[in-house]
mmCIF file of the N, C-alpha and C atoms, coordinates in Angstrom:
data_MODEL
# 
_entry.id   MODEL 
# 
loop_
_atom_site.group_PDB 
_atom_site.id 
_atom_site.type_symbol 
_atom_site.label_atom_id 
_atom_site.label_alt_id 
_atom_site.label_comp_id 
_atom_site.label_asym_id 
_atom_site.label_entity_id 
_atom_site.label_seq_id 
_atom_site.pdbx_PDB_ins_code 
_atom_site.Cartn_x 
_atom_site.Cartn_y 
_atom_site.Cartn_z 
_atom_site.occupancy 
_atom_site.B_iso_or_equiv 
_atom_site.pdbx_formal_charge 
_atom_site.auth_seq_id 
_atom_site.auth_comp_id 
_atom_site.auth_asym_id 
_atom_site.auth_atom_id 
_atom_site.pdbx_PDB_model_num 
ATOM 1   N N  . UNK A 1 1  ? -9.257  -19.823 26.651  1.00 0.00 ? 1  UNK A N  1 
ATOM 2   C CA . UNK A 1 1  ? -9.599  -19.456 25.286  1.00 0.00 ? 1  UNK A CA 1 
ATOM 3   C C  . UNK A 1 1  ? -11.103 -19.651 25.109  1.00 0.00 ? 1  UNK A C  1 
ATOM 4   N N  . UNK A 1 2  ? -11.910 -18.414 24.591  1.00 0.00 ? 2  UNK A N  1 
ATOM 5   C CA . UNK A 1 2  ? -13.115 -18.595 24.563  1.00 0.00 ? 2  UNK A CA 1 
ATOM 6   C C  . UNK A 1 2  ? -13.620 -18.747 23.401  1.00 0.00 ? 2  UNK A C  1 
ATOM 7   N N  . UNK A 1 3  ? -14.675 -19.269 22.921  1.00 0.00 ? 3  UNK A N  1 
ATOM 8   C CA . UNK A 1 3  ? -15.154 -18.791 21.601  1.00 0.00 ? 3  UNK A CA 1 
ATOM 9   C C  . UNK A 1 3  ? -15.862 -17.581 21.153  1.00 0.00 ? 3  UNK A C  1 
ATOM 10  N N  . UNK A 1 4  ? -15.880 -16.758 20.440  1.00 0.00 ? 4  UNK A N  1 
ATOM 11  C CA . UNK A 1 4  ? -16.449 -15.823 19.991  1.00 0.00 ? 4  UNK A CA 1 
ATOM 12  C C  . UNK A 1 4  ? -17.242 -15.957 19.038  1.00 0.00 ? 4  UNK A C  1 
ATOM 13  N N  . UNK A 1 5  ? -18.333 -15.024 19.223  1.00 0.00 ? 5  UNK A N  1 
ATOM 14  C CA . UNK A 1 5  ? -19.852 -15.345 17.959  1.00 0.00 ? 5  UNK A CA 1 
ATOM 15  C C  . UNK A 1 5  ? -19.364 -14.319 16.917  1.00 0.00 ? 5  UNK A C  1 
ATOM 16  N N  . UNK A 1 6  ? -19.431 -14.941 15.765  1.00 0.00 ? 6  UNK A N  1 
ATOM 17  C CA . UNK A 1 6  ? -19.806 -14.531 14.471  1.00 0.00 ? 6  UNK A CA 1 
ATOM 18  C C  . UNK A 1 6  ? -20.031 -13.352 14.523  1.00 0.00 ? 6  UNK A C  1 
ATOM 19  N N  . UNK A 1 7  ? -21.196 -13.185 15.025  1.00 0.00 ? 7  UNK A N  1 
ATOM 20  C CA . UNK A 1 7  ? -21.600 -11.466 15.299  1.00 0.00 ? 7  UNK A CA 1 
ATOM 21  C C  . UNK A 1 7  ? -21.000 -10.578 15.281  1.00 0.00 ? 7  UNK A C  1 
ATOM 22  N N  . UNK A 1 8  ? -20.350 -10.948 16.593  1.00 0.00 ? 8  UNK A N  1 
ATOM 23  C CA . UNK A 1 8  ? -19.727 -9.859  17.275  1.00 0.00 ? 8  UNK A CA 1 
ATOM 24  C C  . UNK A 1 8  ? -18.092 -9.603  16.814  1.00 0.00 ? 8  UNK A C  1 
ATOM 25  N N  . UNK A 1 9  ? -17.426 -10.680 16.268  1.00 0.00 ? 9  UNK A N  1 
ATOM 26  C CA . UNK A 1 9  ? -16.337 -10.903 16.402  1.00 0.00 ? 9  UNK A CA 1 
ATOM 27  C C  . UNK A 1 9  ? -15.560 -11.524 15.130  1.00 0.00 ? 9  UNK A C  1 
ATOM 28  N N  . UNK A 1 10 ? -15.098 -11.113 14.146  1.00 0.00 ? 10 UNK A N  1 
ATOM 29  C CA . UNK A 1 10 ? -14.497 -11.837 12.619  1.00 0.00 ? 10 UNK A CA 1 
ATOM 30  C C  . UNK A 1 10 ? -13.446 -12.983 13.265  1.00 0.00 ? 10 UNK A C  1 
ATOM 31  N N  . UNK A 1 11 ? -13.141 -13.083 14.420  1.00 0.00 ? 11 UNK A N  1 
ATOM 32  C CA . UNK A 1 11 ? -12.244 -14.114 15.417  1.00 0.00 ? 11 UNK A CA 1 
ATOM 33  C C  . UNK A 1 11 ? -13.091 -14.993 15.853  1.00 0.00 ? 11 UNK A C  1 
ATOM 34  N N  . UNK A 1 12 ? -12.180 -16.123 15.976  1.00 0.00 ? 12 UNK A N  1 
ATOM 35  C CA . UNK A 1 12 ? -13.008 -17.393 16.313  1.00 0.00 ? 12 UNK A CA 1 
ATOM 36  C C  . UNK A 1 12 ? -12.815 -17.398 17.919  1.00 0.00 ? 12 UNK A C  1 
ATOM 37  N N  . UNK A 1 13 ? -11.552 -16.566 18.205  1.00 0.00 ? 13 UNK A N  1 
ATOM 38  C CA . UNK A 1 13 ? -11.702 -17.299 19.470  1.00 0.00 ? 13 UNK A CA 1 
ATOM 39  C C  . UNK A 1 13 ? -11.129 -15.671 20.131  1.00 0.00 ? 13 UNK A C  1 
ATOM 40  N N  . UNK A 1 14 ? -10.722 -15.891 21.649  1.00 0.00 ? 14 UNK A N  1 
ATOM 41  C CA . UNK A 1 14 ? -10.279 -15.044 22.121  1.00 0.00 ? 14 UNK A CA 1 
ATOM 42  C C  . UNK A 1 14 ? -9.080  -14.729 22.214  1.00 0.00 ? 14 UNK A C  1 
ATOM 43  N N  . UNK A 1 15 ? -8.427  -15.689 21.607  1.00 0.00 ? 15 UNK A N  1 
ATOM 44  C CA . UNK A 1 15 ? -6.710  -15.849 21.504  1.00 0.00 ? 15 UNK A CA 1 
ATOM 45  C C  . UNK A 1 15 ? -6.573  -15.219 20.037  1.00 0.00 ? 15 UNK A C  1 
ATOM 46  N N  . UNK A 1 16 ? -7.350  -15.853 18.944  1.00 0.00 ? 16 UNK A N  1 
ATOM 47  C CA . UNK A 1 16 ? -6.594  -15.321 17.745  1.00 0.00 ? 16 UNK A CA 1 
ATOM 48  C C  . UNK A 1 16 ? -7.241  -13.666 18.085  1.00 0.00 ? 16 UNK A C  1 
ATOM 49  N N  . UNK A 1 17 ? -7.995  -13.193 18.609  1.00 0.00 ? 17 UNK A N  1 
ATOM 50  C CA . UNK A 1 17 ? -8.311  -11.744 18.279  1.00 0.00 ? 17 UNK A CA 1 
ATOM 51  C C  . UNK A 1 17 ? -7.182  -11.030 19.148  1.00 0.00 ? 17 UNK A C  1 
ATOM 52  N N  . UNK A 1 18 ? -6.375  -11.578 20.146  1.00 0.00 ? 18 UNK A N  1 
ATOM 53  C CA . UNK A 1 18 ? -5.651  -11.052 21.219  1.00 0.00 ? 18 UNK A CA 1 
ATOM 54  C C  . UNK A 1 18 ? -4.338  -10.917 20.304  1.00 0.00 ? 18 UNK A C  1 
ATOM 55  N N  . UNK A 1 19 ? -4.194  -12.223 19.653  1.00 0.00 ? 19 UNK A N  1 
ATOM 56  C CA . UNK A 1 19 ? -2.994  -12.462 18.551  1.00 0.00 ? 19 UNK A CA 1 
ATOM 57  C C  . UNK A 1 19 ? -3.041  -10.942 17.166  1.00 0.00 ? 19 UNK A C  1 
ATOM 58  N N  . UNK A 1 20 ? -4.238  -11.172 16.952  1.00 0.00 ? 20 UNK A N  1 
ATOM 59  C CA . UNK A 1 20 ? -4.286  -10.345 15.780  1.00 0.00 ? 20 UNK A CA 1 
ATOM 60  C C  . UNK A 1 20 ? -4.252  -8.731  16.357  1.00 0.00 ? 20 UNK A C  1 
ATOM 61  N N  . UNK A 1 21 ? -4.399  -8.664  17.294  1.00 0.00 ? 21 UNK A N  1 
ATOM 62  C CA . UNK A 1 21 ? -4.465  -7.251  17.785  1.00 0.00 ? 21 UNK A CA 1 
ATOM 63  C C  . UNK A 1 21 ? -3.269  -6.581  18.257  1.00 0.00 ? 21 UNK A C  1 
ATOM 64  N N  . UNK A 1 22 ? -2.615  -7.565  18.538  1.00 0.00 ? 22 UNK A N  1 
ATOM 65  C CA . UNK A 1 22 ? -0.741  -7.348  18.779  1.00 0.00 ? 22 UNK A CA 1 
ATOM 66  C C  . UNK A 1 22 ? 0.007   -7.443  17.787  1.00 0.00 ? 22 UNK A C  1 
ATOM 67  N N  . UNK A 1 23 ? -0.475  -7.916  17.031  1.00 0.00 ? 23 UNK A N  1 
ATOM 68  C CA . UNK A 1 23 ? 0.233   -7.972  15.537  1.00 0.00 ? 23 UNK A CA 1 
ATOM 69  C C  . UNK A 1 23 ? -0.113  -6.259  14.895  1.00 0.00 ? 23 UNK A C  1 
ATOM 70  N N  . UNK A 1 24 ? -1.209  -6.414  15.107  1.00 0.00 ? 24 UNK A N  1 
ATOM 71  C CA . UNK A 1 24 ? -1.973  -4.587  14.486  1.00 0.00 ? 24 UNK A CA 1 
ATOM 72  C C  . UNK A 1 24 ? -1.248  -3.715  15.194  1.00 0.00 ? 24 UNK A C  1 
ATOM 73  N N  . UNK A 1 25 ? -1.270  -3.816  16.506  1.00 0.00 ? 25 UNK A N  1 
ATOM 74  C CA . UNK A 1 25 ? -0.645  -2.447  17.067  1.00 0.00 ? 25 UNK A CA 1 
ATOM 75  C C  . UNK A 1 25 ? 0.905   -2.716  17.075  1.00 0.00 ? 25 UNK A C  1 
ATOM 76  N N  . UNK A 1 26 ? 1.486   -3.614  16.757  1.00 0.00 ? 26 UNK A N  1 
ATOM 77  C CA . UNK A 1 26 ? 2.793   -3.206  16.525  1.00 0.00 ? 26 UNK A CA 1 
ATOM 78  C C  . UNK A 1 26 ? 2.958   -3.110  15.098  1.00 0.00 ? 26 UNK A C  1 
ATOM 79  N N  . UNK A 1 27 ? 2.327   -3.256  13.968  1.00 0.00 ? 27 UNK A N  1 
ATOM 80  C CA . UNK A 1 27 ? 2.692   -2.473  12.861  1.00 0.00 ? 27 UNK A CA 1 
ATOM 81  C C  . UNK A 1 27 ? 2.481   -1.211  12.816  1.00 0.00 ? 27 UNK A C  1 
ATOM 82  N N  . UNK A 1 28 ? 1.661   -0.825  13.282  1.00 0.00 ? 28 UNK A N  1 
ATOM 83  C CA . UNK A 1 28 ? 1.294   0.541   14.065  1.00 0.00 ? 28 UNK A CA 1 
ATOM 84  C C  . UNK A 1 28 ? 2.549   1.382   14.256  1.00 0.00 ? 28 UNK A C  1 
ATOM 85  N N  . UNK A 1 29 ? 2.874   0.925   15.200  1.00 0.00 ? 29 UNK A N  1 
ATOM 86  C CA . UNK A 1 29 ? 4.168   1.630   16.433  1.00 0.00 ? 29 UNK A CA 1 
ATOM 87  C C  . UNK A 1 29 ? 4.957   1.381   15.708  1.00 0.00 ? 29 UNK A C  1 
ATOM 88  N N  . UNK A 1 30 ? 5.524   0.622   14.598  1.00 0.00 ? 30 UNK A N  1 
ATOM 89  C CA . UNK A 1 30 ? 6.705   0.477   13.754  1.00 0.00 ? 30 UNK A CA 1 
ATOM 90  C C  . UNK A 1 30 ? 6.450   1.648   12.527  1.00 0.00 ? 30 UNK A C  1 
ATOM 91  N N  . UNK A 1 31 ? 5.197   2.049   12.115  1.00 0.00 ? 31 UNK A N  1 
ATOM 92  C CA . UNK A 1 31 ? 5.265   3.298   11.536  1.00 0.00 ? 31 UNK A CA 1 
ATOM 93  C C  . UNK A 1 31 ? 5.892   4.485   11.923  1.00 0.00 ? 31 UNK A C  1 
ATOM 94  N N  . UNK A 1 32 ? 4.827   4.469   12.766  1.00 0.00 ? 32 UNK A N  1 
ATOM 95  C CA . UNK A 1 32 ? 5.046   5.377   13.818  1.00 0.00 ? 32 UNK A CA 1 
ATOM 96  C C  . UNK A 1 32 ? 6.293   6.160   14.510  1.00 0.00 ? 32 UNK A C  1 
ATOM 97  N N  . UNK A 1 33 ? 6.802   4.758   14.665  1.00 0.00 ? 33 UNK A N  1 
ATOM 98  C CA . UNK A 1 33 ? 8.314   5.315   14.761  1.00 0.00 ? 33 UNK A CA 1 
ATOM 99  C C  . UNK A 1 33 ? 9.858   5.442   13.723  1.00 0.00 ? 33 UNK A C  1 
ATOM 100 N N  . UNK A 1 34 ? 9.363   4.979   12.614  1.00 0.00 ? 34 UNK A N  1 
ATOM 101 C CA . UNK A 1 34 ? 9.802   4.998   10.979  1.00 0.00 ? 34 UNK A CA 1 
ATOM 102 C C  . UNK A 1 34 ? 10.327  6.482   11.019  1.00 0.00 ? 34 UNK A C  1 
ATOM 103 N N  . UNK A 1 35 ? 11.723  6.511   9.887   1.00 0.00 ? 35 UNK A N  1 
ATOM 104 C CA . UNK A 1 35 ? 12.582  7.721   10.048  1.00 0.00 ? 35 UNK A CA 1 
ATOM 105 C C  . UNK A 1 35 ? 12.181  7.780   8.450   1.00 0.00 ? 35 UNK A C  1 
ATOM 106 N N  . UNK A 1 36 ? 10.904  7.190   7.735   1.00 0.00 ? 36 UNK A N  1 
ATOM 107 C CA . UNK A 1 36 ? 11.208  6.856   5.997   1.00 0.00 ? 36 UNK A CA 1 
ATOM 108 C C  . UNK A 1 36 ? 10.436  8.687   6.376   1.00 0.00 ? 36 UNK A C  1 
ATOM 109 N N  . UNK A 1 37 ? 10.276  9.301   5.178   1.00 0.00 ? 37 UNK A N  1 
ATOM 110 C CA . UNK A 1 37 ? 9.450   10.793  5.107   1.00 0.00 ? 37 UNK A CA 1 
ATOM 111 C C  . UNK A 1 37 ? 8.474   10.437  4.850   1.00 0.00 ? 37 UNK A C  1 
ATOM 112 N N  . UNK A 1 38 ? 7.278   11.428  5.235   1.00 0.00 ? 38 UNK A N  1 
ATOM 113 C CA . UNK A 1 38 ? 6.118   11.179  5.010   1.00 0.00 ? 38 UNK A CA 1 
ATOM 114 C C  . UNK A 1 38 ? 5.491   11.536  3.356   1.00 0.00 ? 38 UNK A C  1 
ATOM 115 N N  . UNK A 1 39 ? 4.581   10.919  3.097   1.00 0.00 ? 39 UNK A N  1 
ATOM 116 C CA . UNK A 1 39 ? 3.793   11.431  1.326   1.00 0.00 ? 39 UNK A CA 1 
ATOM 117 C C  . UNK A 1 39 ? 2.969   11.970  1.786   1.00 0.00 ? 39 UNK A C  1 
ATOM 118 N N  . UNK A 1 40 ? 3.099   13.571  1.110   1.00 0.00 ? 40 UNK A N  1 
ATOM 119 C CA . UNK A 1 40 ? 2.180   14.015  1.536   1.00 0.00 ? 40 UNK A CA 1 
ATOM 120 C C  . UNK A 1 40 ? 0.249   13.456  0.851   1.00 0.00 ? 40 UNK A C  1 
ATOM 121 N N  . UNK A 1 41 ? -0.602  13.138  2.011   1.00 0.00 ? 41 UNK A N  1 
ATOM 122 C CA . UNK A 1 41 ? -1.709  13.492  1.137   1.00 0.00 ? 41 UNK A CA 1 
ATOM 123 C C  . UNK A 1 41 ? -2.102  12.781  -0.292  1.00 0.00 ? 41 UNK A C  1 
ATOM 124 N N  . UNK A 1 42 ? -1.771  14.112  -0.725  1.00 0.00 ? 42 UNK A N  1 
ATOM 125 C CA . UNK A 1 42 ? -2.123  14.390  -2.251  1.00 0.00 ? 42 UNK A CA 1 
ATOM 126 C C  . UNK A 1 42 ? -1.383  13.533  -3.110  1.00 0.00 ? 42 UNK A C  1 
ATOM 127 N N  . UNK A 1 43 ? -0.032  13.757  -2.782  1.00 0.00 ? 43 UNK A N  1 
ATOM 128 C CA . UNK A 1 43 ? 0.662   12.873  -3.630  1.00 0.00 ? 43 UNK A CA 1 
ATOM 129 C C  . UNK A 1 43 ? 0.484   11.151  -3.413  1.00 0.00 ? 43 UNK A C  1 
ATOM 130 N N  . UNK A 1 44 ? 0.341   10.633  -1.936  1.00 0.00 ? 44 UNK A N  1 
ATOM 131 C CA . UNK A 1 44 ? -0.308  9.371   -1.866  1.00 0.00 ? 44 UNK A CA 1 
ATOM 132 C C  . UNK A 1 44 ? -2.227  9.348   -2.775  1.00 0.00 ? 44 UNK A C  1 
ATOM 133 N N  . UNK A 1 45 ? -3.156  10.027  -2.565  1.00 0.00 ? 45 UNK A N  1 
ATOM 134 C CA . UNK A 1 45 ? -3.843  10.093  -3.139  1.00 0.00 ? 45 UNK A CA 1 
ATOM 135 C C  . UNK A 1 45 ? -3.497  10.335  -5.655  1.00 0.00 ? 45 UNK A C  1 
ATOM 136 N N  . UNK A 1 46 ? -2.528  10.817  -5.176  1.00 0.00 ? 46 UNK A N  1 
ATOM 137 C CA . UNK A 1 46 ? -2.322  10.793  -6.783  1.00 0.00 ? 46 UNK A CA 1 
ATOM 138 C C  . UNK A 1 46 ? -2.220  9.200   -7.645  1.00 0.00 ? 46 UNK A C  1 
ATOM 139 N N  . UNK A 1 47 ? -1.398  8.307   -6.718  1.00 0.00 ? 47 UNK A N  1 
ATOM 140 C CA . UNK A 1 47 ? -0.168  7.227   -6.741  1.00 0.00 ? 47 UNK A CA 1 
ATOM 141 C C  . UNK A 1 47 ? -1.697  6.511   -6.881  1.00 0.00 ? 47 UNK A C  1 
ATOM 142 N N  . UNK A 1 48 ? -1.769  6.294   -5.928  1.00 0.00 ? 48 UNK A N  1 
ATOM 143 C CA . UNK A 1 48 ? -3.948  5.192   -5.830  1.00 0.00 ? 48 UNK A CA 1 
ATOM 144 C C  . UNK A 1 48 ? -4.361  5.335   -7.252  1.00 0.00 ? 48 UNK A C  1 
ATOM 145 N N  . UNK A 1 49 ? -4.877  6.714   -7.519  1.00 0.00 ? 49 UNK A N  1 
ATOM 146 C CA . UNK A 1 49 ? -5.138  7.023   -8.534  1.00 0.00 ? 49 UNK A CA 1 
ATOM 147 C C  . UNK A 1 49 ? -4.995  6.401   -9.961  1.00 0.00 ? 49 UNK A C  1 
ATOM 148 N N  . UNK A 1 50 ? -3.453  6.712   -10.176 1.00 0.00 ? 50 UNK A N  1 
ATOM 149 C CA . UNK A 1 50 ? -3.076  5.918   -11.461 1.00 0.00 ? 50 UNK A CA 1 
ATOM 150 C C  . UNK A 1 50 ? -2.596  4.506   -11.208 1.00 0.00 ? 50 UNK A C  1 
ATOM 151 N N  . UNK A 1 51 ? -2.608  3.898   -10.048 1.00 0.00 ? 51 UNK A N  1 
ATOM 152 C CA . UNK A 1 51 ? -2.478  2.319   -9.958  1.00 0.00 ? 51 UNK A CA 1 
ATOM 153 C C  . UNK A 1 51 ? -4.200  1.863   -10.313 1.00 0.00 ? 51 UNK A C  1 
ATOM 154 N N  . UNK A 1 52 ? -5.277  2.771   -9.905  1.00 0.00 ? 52 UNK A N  1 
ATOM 155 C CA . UNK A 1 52 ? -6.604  2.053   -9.992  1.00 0.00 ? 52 UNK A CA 1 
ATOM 156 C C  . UNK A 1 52 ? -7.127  2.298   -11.823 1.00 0.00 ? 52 UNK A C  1 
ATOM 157 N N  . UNK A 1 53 ? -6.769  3.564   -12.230 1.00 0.00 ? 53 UNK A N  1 
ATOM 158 C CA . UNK A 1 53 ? -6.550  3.515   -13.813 1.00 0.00 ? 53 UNK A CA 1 
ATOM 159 C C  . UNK A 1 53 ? -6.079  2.392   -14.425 1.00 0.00 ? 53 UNK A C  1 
ATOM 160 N N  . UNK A 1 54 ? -4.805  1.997   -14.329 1.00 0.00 ? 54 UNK A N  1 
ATOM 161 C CA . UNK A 1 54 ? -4.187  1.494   -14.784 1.00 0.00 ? 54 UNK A CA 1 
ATOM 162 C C  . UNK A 1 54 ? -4.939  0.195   -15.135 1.00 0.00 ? 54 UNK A C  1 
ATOM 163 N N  . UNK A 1 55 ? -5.165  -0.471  -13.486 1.00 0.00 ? 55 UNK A N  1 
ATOM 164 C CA . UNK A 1 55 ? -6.064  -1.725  -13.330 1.00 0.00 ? 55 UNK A CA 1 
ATOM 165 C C  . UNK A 1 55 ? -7.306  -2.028  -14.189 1.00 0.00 ? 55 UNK A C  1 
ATOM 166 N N  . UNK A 1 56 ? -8.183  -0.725  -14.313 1.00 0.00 ? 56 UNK A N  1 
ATOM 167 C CA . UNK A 1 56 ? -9.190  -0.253  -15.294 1.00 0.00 ? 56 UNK A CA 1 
ATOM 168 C C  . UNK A 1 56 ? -9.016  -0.558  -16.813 1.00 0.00 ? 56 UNK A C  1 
ATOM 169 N N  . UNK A 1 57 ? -7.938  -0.108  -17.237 1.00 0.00 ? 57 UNK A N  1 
ATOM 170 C CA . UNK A 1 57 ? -7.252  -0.283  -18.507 1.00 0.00 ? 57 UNK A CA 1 
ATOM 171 C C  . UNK A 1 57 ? -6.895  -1.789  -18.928 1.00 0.00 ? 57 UNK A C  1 
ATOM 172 N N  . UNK A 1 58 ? -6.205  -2.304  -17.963 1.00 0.00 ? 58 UNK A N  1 
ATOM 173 C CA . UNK A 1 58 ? -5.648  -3.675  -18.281 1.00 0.00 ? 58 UNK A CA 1 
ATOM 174 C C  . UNK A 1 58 ? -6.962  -4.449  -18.396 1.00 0.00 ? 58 UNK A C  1 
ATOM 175 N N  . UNK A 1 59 ? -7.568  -4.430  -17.180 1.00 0.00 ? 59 UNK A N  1 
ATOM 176 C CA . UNK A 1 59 ? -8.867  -4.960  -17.619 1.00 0.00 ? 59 UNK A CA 1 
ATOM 177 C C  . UNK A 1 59 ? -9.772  -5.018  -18.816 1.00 0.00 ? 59 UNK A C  1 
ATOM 178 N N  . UNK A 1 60 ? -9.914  -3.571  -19.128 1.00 0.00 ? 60 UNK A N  1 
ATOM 179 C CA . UNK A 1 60 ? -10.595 -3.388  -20.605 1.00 0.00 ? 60 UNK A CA 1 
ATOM 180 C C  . UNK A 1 60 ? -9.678  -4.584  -21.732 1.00 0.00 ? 60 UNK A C  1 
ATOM 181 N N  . UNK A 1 61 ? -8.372  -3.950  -21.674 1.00 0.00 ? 61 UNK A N  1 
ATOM 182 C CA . UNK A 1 61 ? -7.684  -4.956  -22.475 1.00 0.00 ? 61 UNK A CA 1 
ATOM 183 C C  . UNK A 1 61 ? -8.263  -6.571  -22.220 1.00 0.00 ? 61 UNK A C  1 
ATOM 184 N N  . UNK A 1 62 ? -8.387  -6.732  -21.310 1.00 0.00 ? 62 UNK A N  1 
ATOM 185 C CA . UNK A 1 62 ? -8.410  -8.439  -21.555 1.00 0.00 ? 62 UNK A CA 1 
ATOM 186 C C  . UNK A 1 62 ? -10.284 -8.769  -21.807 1.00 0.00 ? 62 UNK A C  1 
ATOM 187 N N  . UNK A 1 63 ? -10.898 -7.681  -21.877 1.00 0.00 ? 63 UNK A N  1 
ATOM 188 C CA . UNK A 1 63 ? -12.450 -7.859  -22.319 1.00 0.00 ? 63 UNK A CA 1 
ATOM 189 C C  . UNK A 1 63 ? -12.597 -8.077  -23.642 1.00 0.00 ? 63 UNK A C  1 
# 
């Protein structure tokens, strides 16, 4: 296990980046291979949309 610099690396070491990278690519491959249907696009871009409104709004409210 090595250490990793700051710089180069948001991991401290060479294990948690090995850890975190197997964790990433198998959420990955569990999409990937998901039978759910896809959103298209637009309609995922719509959904963002009025969740980040919304957030906008509530906020105002509590100003």
């Amino acid at each position: 296990m090595s250490k990793l610099s700051p710089i180069e690396s948001e991991f401290a070491t060479t294990e948690e980046a090995e850890t975190h990278d197997a964790w990433f690519r198998a959420k990955v491959q569990a999409a990937l291979d998901s039978k759910e249907p896809c959103i298209p696009h637009d309609e995922a871009m719509a959904f963002i949309k009025r969740k980040m409104e919304a957030k906008r709004a509530a906020r105002q409210l509590d100003e």
